[in-house]
N, C-alpha and C positions, 0 to 999 in steps of 0.2 A: 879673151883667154878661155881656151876648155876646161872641163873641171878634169880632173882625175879620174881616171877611169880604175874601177875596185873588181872588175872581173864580172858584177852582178847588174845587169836591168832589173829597168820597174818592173817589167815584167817577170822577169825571175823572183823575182821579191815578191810578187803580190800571189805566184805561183807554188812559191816554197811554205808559203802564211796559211792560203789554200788549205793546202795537205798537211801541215800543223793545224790546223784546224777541222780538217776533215779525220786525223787520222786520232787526233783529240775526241772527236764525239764516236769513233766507233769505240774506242776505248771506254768511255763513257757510256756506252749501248752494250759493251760486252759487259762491263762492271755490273748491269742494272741487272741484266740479263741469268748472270753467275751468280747475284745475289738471291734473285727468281727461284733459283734452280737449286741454290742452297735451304734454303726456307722452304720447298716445295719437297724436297729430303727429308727436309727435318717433321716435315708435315706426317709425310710415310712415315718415317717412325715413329711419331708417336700415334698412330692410330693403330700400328702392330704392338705395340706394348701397350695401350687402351685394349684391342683386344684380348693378349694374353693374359693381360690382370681381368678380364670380365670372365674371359672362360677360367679360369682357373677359381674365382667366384663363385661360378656359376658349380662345380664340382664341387668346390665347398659345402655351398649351400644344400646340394640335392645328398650330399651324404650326413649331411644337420637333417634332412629333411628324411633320412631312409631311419639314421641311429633313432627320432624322435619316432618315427611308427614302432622298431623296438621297441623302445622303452615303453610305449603306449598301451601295446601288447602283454609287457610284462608286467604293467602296472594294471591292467585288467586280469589276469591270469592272478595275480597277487591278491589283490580285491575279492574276487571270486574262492582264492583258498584260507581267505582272514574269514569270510563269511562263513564258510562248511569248517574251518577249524572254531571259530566262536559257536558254532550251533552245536558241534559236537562236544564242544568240552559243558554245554549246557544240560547236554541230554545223559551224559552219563561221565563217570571219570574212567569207566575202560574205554579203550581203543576199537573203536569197531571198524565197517569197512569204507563209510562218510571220513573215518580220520583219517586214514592213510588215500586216501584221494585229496584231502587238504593238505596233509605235508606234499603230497606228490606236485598240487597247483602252488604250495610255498615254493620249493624249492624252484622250479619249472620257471615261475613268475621272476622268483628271483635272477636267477639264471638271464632273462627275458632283461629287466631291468639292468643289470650289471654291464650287458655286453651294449644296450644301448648307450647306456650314459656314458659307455667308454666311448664309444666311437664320435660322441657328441662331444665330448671334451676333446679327446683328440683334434677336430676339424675346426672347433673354434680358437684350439691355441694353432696351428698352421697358419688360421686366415687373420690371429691377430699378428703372425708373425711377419707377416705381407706388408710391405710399403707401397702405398698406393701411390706415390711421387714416380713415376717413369724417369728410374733413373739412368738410363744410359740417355735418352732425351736431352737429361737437365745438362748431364756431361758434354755431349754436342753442343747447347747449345750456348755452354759457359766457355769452350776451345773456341767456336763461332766468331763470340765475342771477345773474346782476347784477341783472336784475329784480325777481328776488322780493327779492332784498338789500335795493333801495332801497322796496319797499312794504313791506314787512316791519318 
């Protein structure tokens, strides 16, 4: 007695498994591949936001570092007119022309001191204001993961 015939050969069956299995592992290579490609993205970004946060640091730092010769300046100019004011109010209690050359380096120094320490305070509350966590990264890379979660 024949058996039944279903429409399919061995050979269609072993042909149709084939390409279920070949078209399985390109899937599988495109998977590896897009994941490659994801990560190697996500890579690029955070090395442009590594960068922005270093230069912007880096501008930080050099205007900590400009306000701090101010203030250096002014604290030398200050020093200089404590010195010619303490000598003069030694040498006499009028005013001669060493006194007003010390209010001139008070003032002056002053002046010198004030606009540094502003600019120094200024740049350190900015860069305390900085998050150093690269945050559109973390964002990618927490969407990422929810994604693969739900294909997964």
């Amino acid at each position: 007695m024949a058996a039944p015939k279903t429409g399919l050969t061995r050979t269609d069956n072993e042909l149709a498994t084939r390409n279920d299995t070949e078209g399985l592992t390109s899937l599988i290579s495109r998977l590896g591949e897009d994941v490659m490609q994801l990560f190697n993205s996500q890579l690029a970004l955070f090395k442009v936001e590594i960068k922005e946060e270093a230069n912007a640091y880096a501008r930080g730092i050099t205007m900590i570092a400009i306000g701090g010769v101010i203030a250096t300046i002014g604290f030398a100019l200050l020093n200089v007119a404590i010195a010619f004011a303490v000598s003069t109010l030694f040498a006499s209690a009028n005013f001669s022309q060493p006194a007003s050359y010390a209010l001139g380096f008070v003032v002056t120094g002053a002046f010198y001191l004030l606009v540094g320490a502003v600019v120094v305070m200024l740049m350190k509350n900015r860069l305390a204001d900085r998050n150093l966590v690269p945050k559109r990264t973390v964002d990618e890379l927490r969407k990422d993961k929810q994604w693969l979660k739900n294909e997964l």
